[in-house]
PDB file of N, CA, C and O in Angstrom, chain B, residues numbered from 101:
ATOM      1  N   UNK B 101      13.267   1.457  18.841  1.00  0.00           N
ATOM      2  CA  UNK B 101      13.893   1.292  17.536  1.00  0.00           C
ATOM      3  C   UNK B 101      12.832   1.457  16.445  1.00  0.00           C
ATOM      4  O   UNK B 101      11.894   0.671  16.311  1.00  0.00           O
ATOM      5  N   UNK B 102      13.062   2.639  15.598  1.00  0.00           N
ATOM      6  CA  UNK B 102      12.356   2.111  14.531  1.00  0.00           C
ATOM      7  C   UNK B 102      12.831   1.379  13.207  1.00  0.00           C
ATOM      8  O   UNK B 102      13.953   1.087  12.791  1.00  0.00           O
ATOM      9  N   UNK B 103      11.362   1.166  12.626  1.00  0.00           N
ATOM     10  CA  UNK B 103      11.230   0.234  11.222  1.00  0.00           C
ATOM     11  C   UNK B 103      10.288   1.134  10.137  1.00  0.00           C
ATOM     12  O   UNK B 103       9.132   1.537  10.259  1.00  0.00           O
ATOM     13  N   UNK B 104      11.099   1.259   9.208  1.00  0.00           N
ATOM     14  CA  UNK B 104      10.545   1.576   8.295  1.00  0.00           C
ATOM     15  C   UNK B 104       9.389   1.322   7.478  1.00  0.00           C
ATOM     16  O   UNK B 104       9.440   0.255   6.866  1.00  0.00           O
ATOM     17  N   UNK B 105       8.736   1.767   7.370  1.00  0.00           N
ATOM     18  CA  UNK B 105       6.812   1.195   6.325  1.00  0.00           C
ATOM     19  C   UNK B 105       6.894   2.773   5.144  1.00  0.00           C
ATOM     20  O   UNK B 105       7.433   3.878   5.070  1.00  0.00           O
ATOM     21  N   UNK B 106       5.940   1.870   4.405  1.00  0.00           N
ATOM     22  CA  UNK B 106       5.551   2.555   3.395  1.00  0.00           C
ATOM     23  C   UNK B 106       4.268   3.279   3.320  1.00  0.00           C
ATOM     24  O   UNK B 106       3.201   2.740   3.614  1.00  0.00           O
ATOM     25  N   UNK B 107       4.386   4.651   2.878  1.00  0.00           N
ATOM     26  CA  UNK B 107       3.344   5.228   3.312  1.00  0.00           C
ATOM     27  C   UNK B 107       2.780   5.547   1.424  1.00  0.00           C
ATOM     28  O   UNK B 107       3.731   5.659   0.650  1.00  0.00           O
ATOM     29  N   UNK B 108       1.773   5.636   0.977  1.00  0.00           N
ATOM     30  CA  UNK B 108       1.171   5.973  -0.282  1.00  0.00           C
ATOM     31  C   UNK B 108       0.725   7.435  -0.222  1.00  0.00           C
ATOM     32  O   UNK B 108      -0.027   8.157   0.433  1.00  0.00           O
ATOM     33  N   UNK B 109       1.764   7.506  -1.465  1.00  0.00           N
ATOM     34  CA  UNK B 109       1.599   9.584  -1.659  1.00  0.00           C
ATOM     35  C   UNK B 109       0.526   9.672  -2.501  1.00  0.00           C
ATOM     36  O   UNK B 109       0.307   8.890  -3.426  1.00  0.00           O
ATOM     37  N   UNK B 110      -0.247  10.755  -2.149  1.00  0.00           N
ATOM     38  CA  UNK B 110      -1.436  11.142  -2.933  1.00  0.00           C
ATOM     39  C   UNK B 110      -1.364  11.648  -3.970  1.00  0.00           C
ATOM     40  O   UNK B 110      -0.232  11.353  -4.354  1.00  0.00           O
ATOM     41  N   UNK B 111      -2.010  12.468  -5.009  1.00  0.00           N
ATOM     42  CA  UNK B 111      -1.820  13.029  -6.251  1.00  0.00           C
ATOM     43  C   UNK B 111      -0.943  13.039  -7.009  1.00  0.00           C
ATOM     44  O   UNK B 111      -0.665  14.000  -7.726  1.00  0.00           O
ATOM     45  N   UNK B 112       0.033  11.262  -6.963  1.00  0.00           N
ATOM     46  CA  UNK B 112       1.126  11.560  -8.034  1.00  0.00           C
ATOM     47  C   UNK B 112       1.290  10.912  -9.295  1.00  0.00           C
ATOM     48  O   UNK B 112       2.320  10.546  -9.861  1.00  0.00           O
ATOM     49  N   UNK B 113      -0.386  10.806  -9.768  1.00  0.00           N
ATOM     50  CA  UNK B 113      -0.425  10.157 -11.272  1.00  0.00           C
ATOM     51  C   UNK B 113      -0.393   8.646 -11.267  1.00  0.00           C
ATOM     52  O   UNK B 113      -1.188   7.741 -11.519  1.00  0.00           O
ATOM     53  N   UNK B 114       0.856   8.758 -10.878  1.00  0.00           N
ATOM     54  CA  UNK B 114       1.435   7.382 -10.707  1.00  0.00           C
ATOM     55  C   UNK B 114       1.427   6.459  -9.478  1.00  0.00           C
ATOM     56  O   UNK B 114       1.860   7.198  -8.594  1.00  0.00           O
ATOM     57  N   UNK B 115       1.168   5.211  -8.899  1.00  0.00           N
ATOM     58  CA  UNK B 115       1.527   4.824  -7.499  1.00  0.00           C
ATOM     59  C   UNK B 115       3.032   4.935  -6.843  1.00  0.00           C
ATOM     60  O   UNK B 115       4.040   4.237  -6.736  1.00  0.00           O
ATOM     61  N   UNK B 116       2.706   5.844  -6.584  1.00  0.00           N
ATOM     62  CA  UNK B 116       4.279   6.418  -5.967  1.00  0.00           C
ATOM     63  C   UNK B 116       3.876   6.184  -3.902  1.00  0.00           C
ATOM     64  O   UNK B 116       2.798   6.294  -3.319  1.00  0.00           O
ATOM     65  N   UNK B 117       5.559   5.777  -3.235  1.00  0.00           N
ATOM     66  CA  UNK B 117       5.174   5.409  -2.102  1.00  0.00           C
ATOM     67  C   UNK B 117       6.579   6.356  -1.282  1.00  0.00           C
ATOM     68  O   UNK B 117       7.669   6.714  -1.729  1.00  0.00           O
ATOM     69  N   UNK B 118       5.987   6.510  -0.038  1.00  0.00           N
ATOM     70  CA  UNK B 118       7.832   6.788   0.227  1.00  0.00           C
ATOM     71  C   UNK B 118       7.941   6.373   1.968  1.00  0.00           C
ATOM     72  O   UNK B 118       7.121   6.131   2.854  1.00  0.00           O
ATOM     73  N   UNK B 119       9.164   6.436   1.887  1.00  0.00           N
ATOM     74  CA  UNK B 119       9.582   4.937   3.387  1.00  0.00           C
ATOM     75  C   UNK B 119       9.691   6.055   4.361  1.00  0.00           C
ATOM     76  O   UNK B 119      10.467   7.010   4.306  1.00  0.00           O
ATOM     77  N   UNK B 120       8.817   5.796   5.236  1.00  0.00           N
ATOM     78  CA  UNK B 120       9.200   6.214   6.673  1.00  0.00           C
ATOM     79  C   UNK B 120       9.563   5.508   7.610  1.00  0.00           C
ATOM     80  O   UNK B 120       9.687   4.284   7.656  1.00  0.00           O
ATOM     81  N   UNK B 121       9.808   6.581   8.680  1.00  0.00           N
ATOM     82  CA  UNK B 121      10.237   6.074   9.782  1.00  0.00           C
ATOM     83  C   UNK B 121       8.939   5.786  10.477  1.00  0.00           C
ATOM     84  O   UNK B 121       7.947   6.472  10.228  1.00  0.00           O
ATOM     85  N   UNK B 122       8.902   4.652  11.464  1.00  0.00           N
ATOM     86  CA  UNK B 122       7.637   4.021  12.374  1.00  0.00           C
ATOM     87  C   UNK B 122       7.899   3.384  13.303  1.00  0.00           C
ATOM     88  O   UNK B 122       8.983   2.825  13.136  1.00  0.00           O
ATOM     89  N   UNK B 123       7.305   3.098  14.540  1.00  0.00           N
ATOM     90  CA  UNK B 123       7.517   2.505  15.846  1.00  0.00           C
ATOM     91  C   UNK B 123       6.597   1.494  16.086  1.00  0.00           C
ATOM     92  O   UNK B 123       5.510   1.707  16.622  1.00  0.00           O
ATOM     93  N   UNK B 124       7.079   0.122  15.619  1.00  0.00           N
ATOM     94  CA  UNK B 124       5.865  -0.979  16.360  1.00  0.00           C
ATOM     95  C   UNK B 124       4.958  -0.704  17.147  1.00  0.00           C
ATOM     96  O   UNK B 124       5.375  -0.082  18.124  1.00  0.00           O
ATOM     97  N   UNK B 125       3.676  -0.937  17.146  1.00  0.00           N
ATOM     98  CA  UNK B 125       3.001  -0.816  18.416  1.00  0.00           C
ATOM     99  C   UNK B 125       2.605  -2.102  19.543  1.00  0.00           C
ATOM    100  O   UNK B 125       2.662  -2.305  20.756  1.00  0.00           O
ATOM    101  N   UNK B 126       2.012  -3.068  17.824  1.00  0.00           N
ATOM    102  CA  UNK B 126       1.603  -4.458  18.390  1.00  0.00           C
ATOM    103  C   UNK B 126       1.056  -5.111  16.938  1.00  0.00           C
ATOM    104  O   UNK B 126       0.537  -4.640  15.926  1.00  0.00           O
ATOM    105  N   UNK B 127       1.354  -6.114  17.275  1.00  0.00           N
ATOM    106  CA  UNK B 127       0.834  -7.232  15.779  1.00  0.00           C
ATOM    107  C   UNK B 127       1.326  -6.151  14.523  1.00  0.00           C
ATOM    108  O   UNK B 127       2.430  -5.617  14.411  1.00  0.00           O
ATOM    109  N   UNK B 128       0.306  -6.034  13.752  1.00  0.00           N
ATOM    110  CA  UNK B 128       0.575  -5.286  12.625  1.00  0.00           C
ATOM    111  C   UNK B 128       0.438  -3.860  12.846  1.00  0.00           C
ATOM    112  O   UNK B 128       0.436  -3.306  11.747  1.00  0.00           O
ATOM    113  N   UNK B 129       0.309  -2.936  13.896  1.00  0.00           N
ATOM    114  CA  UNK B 129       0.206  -1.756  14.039  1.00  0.00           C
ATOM    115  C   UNK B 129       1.229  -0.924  14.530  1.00  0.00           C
ATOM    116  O   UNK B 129       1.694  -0.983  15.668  1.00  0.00           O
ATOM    117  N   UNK B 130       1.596  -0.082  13.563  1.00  0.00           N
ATOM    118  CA  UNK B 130       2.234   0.836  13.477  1.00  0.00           C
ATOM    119  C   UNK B 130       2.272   2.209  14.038  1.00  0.00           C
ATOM    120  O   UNK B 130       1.181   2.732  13.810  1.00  0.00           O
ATOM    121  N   UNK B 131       3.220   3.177  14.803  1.00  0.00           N
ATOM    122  CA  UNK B 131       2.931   4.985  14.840  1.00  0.00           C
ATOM    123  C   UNK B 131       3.960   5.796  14.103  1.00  0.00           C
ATOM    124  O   UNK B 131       5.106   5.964  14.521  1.00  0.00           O
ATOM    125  N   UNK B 132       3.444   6.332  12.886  1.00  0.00           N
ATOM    126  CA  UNK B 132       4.444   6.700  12.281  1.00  0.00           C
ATOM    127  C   UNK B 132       4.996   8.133  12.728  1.00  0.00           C
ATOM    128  O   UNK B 132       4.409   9.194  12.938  1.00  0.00           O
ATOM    129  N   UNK B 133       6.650   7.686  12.809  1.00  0.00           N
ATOM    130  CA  UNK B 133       6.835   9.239  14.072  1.00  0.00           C
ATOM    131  C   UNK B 133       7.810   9.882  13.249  1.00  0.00           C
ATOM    132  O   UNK B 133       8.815  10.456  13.669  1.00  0.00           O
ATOM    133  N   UNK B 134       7.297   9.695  11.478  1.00  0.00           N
ATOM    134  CA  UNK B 134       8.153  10.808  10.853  1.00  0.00           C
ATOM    135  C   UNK B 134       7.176  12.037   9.926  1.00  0.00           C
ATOM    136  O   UNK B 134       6.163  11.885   9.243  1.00  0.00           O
ATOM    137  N   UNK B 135       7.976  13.256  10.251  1.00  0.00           N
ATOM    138  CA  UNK B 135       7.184  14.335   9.590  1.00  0.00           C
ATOM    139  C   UNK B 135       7.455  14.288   8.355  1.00  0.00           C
ATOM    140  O   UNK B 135       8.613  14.165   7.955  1.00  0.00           O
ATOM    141  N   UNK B 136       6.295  14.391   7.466  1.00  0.00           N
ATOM    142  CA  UNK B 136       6.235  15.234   6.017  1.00  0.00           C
ATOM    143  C   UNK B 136       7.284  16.465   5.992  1.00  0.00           C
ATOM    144  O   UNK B 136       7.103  17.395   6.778  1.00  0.00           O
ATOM    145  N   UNK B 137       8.428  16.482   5.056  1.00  0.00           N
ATOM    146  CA  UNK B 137       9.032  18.001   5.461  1.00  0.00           C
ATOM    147  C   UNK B 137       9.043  18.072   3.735  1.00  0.00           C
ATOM    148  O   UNK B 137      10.166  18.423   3.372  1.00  0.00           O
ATOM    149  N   UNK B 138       8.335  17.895   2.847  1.00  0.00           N
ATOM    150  CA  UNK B 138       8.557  18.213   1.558  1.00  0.00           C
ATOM    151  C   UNK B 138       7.907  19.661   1.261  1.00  0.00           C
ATOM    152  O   UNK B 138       7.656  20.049   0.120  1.00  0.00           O
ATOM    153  N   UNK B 139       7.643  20.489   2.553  1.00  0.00           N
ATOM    154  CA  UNK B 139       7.022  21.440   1.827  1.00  0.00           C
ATOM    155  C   UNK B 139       5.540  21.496   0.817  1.00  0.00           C
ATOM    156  O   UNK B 139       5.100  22.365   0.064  1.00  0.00           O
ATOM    157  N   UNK B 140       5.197  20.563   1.088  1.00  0.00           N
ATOM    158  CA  UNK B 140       3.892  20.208   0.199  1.00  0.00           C
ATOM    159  C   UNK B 140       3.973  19.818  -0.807  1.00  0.00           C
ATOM    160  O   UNK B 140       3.020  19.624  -1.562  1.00  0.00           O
ATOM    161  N   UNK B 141       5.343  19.578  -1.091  1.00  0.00           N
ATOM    162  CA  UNK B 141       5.481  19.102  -2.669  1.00  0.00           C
ATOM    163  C   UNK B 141       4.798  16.931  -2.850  1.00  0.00           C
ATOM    164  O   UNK B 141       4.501  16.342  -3.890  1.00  0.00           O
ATOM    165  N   UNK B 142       4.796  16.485  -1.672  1.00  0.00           N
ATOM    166  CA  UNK B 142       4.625  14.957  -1.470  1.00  0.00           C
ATOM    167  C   UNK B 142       3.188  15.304  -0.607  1.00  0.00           C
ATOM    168  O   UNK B 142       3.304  16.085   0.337  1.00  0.00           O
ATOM    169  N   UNK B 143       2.046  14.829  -0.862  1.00  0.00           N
ATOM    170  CA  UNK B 143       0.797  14.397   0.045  1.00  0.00           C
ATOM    171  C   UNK B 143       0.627  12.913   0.575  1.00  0.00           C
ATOM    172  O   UNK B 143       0.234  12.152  -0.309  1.00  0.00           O
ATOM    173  N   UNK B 144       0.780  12.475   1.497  1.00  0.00           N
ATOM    174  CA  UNK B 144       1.520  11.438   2.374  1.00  0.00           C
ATOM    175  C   UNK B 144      -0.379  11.260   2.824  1.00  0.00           C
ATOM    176  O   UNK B 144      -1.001  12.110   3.462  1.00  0.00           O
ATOM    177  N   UNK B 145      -0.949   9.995   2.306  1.00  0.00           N
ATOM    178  CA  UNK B 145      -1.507   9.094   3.056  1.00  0.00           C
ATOM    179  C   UNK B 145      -1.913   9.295   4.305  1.00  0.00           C
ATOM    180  O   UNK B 145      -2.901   9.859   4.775  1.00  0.00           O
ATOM    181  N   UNK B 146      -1.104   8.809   4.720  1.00  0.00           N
ATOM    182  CA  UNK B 146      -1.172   9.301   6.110  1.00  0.00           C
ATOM    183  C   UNK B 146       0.200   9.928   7.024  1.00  0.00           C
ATOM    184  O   UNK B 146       1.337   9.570   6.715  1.00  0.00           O
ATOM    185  N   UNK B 147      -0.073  11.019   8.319  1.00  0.00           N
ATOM    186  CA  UNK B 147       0.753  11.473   8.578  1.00  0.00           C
ATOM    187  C   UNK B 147       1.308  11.089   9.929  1.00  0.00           C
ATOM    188  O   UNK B 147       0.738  10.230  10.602  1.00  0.00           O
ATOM    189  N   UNK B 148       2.712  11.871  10.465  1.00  0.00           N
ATOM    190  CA  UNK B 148       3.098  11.783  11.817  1.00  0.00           C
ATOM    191  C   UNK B 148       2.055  11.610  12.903  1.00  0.00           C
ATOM    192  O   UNK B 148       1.164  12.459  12.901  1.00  0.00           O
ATOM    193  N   UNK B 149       2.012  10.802  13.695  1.00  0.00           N
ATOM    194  CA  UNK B 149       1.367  10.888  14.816  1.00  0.00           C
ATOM    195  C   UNK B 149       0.528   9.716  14.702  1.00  0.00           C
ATOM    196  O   UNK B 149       0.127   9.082  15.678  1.00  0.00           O
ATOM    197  N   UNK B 150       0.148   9.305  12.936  1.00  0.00           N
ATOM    198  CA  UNK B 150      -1.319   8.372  12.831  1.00  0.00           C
ATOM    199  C   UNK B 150      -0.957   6.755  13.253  1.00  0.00           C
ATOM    200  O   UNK B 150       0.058   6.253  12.770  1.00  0.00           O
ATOM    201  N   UNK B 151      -1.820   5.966  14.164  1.00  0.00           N
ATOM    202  CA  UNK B 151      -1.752   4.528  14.110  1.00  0.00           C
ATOM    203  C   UNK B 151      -1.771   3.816  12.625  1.00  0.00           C
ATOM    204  O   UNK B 151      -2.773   4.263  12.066  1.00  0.00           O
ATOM    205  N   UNK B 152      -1.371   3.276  12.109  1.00  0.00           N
ATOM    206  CA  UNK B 152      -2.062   2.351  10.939  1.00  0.00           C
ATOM    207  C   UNK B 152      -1.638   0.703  10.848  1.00  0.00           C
ATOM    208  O   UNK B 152      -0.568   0.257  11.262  1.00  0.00           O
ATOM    209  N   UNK B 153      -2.645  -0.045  10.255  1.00  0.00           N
ATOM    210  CA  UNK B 153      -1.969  -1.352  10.100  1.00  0.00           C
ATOM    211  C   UNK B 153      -1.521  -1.241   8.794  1.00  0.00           C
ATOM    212  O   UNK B 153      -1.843  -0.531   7.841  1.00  0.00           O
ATOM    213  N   UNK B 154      -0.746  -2.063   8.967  1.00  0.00           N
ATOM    214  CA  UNK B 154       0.685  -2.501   8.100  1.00  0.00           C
ATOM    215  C   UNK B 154       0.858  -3.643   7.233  1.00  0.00           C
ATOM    216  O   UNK B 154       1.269  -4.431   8.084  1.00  0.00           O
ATOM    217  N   UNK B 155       0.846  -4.225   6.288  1.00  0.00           N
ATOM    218  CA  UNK B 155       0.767  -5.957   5.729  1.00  0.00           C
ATOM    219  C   UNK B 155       1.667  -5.555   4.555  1.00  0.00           C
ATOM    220  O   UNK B 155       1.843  -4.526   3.902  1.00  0.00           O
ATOM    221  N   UNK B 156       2.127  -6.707   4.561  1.00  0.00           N
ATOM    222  CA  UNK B 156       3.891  -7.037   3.285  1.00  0.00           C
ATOM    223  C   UNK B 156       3.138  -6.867   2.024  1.00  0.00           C
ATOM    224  O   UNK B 156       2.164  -7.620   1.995  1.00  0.00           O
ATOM    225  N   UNK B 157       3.291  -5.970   0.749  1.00  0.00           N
ATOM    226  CA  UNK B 157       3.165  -6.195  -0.399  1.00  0.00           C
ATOM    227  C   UNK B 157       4.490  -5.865  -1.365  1.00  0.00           C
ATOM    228  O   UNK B 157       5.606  -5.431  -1.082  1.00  0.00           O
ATOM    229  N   UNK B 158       3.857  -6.271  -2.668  1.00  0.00           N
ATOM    230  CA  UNK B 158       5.564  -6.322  -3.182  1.00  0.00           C
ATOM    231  C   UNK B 158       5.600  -5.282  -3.676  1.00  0.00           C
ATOM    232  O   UNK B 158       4.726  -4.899  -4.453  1.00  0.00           O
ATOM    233  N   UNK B 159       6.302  -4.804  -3.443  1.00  0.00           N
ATOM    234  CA  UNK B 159       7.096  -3.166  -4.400  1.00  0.00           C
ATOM    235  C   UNK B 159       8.203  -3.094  -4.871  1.00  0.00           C
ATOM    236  O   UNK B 159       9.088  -3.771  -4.348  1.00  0.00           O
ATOM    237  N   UNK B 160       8.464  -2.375  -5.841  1.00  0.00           N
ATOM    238  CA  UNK B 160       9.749  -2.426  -6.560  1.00  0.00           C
ATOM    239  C   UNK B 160      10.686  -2.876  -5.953  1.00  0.00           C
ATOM    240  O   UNK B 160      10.440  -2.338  -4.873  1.00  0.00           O
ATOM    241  N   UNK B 161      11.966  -3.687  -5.699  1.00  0.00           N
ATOM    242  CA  UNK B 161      12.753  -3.818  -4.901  1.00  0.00           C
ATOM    243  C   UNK B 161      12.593  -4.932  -3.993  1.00  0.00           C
ATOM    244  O   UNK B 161      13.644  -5.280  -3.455  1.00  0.00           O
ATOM    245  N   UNK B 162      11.502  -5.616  -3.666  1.00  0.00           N
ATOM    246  CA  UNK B 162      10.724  -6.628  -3.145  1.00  0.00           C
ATOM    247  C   UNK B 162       9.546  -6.320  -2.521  1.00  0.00           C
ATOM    248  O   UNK B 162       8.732  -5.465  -2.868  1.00  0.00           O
ATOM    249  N   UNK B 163       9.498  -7.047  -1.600  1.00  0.00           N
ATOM    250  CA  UNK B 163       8.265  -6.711  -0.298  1.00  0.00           C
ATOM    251  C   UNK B 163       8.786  -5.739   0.821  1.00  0.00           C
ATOM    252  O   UNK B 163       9.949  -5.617   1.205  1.00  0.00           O
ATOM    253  N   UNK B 164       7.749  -5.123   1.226  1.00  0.00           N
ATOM    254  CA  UNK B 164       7.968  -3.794   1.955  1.00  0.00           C
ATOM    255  C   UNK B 164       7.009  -3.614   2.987  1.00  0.00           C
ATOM    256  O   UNK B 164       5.903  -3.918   2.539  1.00  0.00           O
ATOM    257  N   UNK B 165       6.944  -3.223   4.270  1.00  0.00           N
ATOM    258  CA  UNK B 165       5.716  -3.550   4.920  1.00  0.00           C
ATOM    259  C   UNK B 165       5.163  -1.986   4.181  1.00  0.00           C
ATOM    260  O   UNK B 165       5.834  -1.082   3.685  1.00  0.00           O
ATOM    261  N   UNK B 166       3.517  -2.141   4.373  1.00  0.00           N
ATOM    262  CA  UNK B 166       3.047  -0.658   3.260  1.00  0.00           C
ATOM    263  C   UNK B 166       1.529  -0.486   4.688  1.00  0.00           C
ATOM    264  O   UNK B 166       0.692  -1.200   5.240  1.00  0.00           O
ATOM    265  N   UNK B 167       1.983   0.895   4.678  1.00  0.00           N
ATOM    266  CA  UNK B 167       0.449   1.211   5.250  1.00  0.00           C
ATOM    267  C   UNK B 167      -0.837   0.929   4.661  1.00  0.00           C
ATOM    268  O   UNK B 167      -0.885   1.109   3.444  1.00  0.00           O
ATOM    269  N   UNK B 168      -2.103   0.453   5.340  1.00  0.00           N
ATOM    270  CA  UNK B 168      -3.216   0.381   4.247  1.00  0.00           C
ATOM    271  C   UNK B 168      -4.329   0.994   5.264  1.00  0.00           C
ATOM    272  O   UNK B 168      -5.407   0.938   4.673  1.00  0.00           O
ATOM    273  N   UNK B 169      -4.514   1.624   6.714  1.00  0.00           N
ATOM    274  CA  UNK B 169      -5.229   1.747   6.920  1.00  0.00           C
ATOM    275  C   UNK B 169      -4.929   2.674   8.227  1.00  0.00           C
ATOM    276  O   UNK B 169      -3.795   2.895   8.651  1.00  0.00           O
ATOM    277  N   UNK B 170      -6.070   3.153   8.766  1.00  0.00           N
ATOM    278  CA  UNK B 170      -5.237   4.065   9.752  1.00  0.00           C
ATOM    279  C   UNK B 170      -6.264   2.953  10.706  1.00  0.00           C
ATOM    280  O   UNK B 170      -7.167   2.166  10.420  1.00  0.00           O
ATOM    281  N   UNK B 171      -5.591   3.366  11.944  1.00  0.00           N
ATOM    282  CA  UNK B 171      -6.300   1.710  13.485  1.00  0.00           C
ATOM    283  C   UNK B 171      -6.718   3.271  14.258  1.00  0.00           C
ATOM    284  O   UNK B 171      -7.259   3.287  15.364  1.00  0.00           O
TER     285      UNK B 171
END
């Protein structure tokens, strides 16, 4: 089953984030098993395939788990 996390898009002025899809691994670590398909228009942090840990910060809308690091 996945759970959605937040991944931080690169070059967009602004802190802009966008929700993927991700597969628990263990504790706070994440594999995010969704592709970038924007055509290059979104630069995604990090991509399909990468481990990262994960921790709750608040984002518009509330708290969101958000990528901060690749494991």
């Amino acid at each position: 089953m996945t759970t959605v996390i937040y991944v931080y898009l690169l070059d967009e002025g602004t802190d802009c984030w966008r929700p993927v899809n991700a597969l628990h691994q263990s504790e706070d670590i994440y594999l995010i098993v969704e592709e970038n398909k924007t055509d290059g228009d979104e630069i995604w942090q990090f991509s399909k395939g990468d481990l990262v840990r994960c921790e709750l910060r608040k984002l518009s809308g509330g708290e969101h788990l958000v990528a901060v690091e690749k494991f």
